[in-house]
C-alpha positions as CSV (number, residue, x, y, z in Angstrom):
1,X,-32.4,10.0,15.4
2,X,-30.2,8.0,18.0
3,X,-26.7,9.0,18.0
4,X,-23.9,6.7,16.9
5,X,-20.5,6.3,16.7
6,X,-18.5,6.9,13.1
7,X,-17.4,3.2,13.4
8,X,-21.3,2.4,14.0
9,X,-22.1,4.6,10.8
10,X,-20.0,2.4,8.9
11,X,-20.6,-0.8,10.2
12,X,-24.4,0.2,9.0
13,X,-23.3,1.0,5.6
14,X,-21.1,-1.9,5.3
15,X,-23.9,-4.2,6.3
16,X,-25.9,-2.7,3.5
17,X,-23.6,-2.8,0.8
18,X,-23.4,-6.4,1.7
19,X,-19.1,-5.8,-0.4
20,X,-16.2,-3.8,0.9
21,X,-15.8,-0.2,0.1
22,X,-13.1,2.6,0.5
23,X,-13.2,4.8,2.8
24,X,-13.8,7.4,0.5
25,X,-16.9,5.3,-0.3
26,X,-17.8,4.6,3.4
27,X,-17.3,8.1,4.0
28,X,-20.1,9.4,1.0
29,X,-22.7,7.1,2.2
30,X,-22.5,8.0,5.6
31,X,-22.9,11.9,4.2
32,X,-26.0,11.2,2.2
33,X,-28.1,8.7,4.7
34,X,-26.8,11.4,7.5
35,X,-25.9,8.3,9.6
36,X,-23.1,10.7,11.6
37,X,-22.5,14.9,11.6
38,X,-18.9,15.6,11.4
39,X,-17.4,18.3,13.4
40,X,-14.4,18.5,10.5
41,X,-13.5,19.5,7.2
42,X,-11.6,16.0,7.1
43,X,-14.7,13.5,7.3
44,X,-12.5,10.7,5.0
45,X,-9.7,11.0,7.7
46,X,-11.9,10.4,10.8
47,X,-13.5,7.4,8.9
48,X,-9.9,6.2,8.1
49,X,-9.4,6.5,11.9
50,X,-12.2,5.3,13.4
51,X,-12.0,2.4,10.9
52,X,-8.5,1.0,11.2
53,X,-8.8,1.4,14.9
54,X,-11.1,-1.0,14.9
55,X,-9.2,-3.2,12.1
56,X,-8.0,-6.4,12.4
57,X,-4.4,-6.9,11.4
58,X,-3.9,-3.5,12.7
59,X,-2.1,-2.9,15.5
60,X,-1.3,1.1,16.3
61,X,-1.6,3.7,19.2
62,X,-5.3,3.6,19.9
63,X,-6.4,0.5,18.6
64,X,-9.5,-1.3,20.5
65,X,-11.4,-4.6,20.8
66,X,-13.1,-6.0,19.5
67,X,-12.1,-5.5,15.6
68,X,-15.4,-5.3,13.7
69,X,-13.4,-4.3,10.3
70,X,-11.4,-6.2,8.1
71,X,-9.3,-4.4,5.2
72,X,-9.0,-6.0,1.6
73,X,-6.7,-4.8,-1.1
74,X,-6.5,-1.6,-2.6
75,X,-7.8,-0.3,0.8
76,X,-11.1,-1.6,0.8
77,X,-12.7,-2.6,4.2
78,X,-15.4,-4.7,4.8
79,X,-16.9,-5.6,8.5
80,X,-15.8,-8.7,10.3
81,X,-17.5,-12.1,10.6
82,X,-18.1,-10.9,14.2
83,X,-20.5,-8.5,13.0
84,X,-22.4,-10.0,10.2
């Protein structure tokens, strides 16, 4: 299996969906397709955070470009046009 990035694990899973999810959604899938092994007992929180760093309209300590994510109401997040 190649390795990838969380933000990679949920572009994948985004792609698939083909609708925004929550993280808590994004989080599950990556889990049961083993796209990613998490080092943590907080898998949701380094989604969160590798997510929203990557999140346009967010602008925080740690934020990079190019934003592949885009977040919807009720904290759903889908990926940008960029990466469709």
């Amino acid at each position: 299996m190649e390795k990838r990035t969380i933000a990679q694990a949920a572009i994948e899973v985004l792609k698939e969906a083909k609708q925004p999810m929550t993280v808590a959604e994004i989080t599950q899938a990556i889990l049961d397709k083993g796209l990613y092994t998490f080092n943590t007992k907080d898998e949701r929180g380094m989604v969160r955070r590798a997510i929203e760093r990557r999140c346009e309209g967010i602008q925080r300590k740690g934020s990079v470009s190019p934003k592949y994510f885009i977040k919807f109401f009720e904290n759903q997040f889908s990926i940008s046009d960029e990466v469709k």
